[in-house]
N, C-alpha and C positions, 0 to 999 in steps of 0.2 A: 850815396851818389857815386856812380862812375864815367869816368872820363876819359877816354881815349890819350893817347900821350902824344900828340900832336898839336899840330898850333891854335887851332879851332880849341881843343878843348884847353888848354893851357891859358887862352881867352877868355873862355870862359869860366875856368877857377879863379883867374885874375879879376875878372868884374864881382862875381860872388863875394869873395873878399873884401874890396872894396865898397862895396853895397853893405857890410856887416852882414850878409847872408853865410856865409860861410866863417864858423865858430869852432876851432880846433878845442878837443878835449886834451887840455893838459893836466896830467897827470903827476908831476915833478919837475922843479925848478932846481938845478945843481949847479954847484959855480963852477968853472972848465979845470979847474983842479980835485974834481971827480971825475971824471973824462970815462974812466972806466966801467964807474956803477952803473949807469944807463944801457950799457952794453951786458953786462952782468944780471940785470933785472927782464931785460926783454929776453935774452936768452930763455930764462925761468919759466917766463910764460905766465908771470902773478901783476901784472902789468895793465892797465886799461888806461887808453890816451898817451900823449905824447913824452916823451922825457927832454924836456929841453934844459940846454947848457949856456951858461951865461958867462961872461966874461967880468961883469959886476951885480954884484947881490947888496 
């Protein structure tokens, strides 16, 4: 899917999402005192889906 970066389409990634139409692949959950490996891993390029950071695990 692409979307223009303006308000129209930022609309409609908003409703996507809230519709559960729009389903992020994530890839790793890291608690923000890994801050760094997520940056370290997508660099690499061995990576598919999101690296998200969490403040509680």
């Amino acid at each position: 899917m692409a979307v223009e970066a303006d308000r129209p389409g930022v609309r409609e990634t908003a409703a996507l999402g809230a519709g559960g139409e729009l389903l992020p692949h994530i890839a790793e959950i890291l608690p923000l005192a890994q801050a760094g490996t997520p940056h370290e891993v997508s660099q690499s390029g061995r990576t598919s889906g999101k690296i998200v950071l969490t403040t509680r695990l």
